[in-house]
Structures are given as C-alpha cells and as structure tokens.
C-alpha angles and dihedrals in degrees: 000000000000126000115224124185109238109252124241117284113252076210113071092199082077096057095100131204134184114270095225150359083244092038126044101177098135114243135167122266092246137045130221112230123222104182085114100036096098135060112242106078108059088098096064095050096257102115129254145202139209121236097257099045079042087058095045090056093053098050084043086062093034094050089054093056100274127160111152114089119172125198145154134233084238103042112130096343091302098304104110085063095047091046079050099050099044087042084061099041098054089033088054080211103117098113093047081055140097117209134177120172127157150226135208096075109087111250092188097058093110086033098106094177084065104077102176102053102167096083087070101056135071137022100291120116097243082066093036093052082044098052114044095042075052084049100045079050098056098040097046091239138138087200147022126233100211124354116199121198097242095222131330116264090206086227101080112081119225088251098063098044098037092054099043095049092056092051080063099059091045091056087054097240088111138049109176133001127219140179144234143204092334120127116273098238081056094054086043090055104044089052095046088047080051086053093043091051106030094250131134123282138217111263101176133046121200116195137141110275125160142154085255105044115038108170089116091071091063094079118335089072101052083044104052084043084057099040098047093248144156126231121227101179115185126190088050096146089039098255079306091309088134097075124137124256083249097051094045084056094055090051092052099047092050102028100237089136095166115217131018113160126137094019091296109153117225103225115086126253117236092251087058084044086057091057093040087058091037088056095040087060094046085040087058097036086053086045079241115163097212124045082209093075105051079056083060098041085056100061086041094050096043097069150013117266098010114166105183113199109222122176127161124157103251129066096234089059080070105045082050095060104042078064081084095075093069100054123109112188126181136215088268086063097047091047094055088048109057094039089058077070112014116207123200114215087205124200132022092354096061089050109038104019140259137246097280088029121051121184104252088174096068098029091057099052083091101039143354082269114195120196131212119243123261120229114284128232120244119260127194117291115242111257 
C-alpha cells in the first residue's frame, strides 16, 4: 500500500482551513447560507425555494468540495432545517458536513397549533432545551456541529446561558458554540465567565460586515482577534444591493426586484451606486469577472478566519461567488474601496488606535517604537 498526498482541488471551495485558533475543525472558506432554502417566507419578501431547486443548491455546494451550511431554528418556518435535513439523509453525507444553526429567535411564531408560544423564544433554557432537540429533529441528527445564540435577549443572564450551553457539549449534542448579533463586551464577558469556570467558550462570531457598512470592524473584530475567534459576516453583498446598473434595469424591466422585507426598497441608493462603481474598477484592475467577488475578497482579505455566509437561490449565484478565492487585492484596492464610502471608526479608535491600527504617532513621543505584526489574513494560493 502506498501512501500519495492529495493533490491540490481544481475547486477552491475544497481547500479547507481551520475554522479558529480555538477551534481547528477544517471548514471551507466559504459557507454556504440557508436563510432561502425553505418555502414559507416568499410572501414576506424574504426569498424562498422549493425543495427540489433547494436540493440542487445543496449538491451544487457539496460537488465543489463544500462542507459548511448555516442555518437558523427559525429560518423559513422551520423548513430550511427540514430541506437540510432531508438533503443529508438521502445524500448519507451528515458526518462529512459542517452545520451551524441557532436558537434565541421563536420558530413557532406562524405555528397556530402552538398556542403558548413564549417557551420557544429567548435565551432562557427552557427555549435553548426546546430548540435544538427541534433542530436535531429537523435535520435528522443526532448533533450539531456548531450552535450560535441568535441574538442576545438582554434578560438572561451569562450564567444561564453559558452554563447551559456547555451542558450541551458534555452530553455530546454539541461540538462548538458560536454567537450572533450580540455586543462585543457581552461576548468578552460570557467567554471570560467560561475560563473562569472550565466551560465551554464561543469560538465563532456572526454579524453583518460588509465593504459598504463597516461598523463591524469598530469592536467585534478586535474582539473576536483577542478572543481566538472566527468570523461568519452576512449581509456581505448588502442583502444584493451591490448589483450593477445593468442588472437593476433587468430587474426592473422584469420585476424580479429581490428582497423587500422590513420595508427595505429594492433600488439602490446612490451611496450604494458609488461602491458598485468603486468594485466594478478593483473587479477590472484583478481581471475578476464579477464585481461581486472582489465585495467578498474584501471581507476575506481584511482579516484572519474569516467565513463569509453567502446564499443566494441559483446555482450561478454560487459559482459567482467562489470566483472570490482567487482573488488577490493589494493595499491600493482596499484603499479605493473604502474611500468610495469613507467610515469613521469614532471614539477612542480614530484617536489612539485600534487592534490592526495602532497610533505610532502617541506611543513614540517617548521612544522610535517598532510593533510586531498581527496575524495576517489567508490570500489565494498561486495556481
């Protein structure tokens, strides 16, 4: 018997990376996102898929070396769990497989048989014990993978939800826990409560990030660099705000608007128009075919272990995006970039310095004062 390396993908998508300093489960780069699989939310102007263009997103992923799904208790009444779920059993594919899903937000709310609806909402144990055996139902599991806290309720205390998470991972129903959408002093705290009290910690933070809205480098970066942990952003390609002037006149012309939830109007603002163009120049400087990609490269390239969660309904909206590993961009593209739409880190960062850029200017009034690197983030290999 002889013993070969395996040569390298010809998919990028199956050039795995641990997922953390704190976690080394390998993952691909990048997730696949299942807020539209499922059928319940078209009306609301969310998206939706039917089961079979739902499976044909997933073998899609899957073919090209995927292995990192995220999805939520909630998500489409339940039924991208339950499409999941099915997709894996038939597939035989669950331990190869990387899933995330979450609790806090209330999966039962358009459930009328359910008539007391408050025991499935929040972070309280009563809503934790409720949703992931709801979870390990609908995706035909016996574990998770990862399991995120949606959101924080600012009721539960740490306590409560730190030690009942990790209850979870010693009865084997969880691996690793993760967090979304909650303040970064609150994540510091829960995982220093976790040290303090040989419990489990969070090894992954979800939050909104994108080229055009920063604010998620303020604090939850720094955080997440000083916590060890990965970096899931949403909302990378703003909800597909990001679209070309050609593509916004297609939808116009044939009504296909995309999402519309919570009042949000589909035609871009000219602030949004500003970064599109921005993108398209960088796109045709890198030789990139989508200016989409080079929106995802950025978040990539911006910082270490960073997992961006991209849907999307169509196949080709995939293939699209996977176009972002190969991307190399330099300090000159990040720079046009993020002048199109200037940020402004605010108080104290924008005087003394943040994590990534420390103020040379006070620390060397005593002394010529020279810093050590940070970690870098990981750029496309050379093919």
């Amino acid at each position: 018997m002889s013993f070969s390396p395996v040569l390298r993908p010809a998919s990028r998508l199956a050039r795995y990376r641990a997922l953390a300093p704190k976690a080394s489960v390998h993952v691909s780069p990048i997730q696949l996102g299942a807020m539209s699989i499922g059928d319940k939310w078209e009306q609301f102007g969310m998206g939706s898929m039917n089961k079979e263009s739902s499976f044909k997103l997933l073998d899609a992923y899957y073919d090209a070396g995927g292995n990192f799904i995220d999805t939520a208790n909630n998500y489409q009444d339940q039924s991208s769990e339950q499409f999941i779920g099915e997709w894996v059993e038939k597939r035989g594919n669950r331990d190869q497989l990387v899933i995330a899903t979450k609790y806090t937000l209330n999966p039962m709310i358009r459930h009328d048989n359910v008539r007391q609806k408050v025991a499935f909402g929040g972070n309280s144990l009563k809503s934790l014990h409720n949703s992931v055996n709801n979870s390990l139902k609908n995706l035909r599991t016996d574990y998770l993978d990862i399991l995120y806290v949606h959101y924080w309720d600012h009721e539960t205390s740490i306590e409560e939800v730190m030690d009942g998470l990790h209850a979870l991972v010693l009865q084997g129903k969880v691996l690793y826990l993760g967090i979304s959408d909650t303040p970064a002093w609150i994540v510091s705290q829960a995982n220093q409560y976790a040290r303090d009290h040989g419990k489990s910690q969070f090894v992954i933070y979800q939050g909104a990030w994108s080229v055009l809205d920063r604010s998620f480098e303020r604090e939850i970066i720094p955080m997440a660099r000083a916590q060890g942990m990965a970096l899931a952003p949403y909302r990378v390609l703003a909800t597909g705000r990001l679209r070309s002037n050609e593509e916004e006149e297609q939808r116009r012309k044939t009504g296909e608007h995309g999402r519309t939830a919570f009042g949000l109007k589909w035609e871009r603002s000219s602030t949004e128009k500003l970064m599109v163009a921005a993108l398209e120049e960088v796109a045709k400087d890198v030789g990139a075919e989508h200016h989409t990609s080079v929106a995802i490269a950025y978040v990539m390239q911006k910082a270490p272990y960073v997992f961006p969660i991209l849907g999307g309904r169509k196949v080709e909206h995939l293939e699209a995006n996977l176009e972002a590993l190969s991307i190399k961009l330099k300090p000159e593209h990040f720079k046009k970039l993020e002048s199109a739409v200037p940020f402004d880190l605010g108080f104290p960062y924008a005087t003394f310095g943040n994590y990534d850029e420390r103020s040379l200017a006070i620390a060397r009034l005593s002394a010529y004062i020279e810093y050590h690197p940070r970690a870098q983030p990981m750029g496309p290999e050379e093919d």
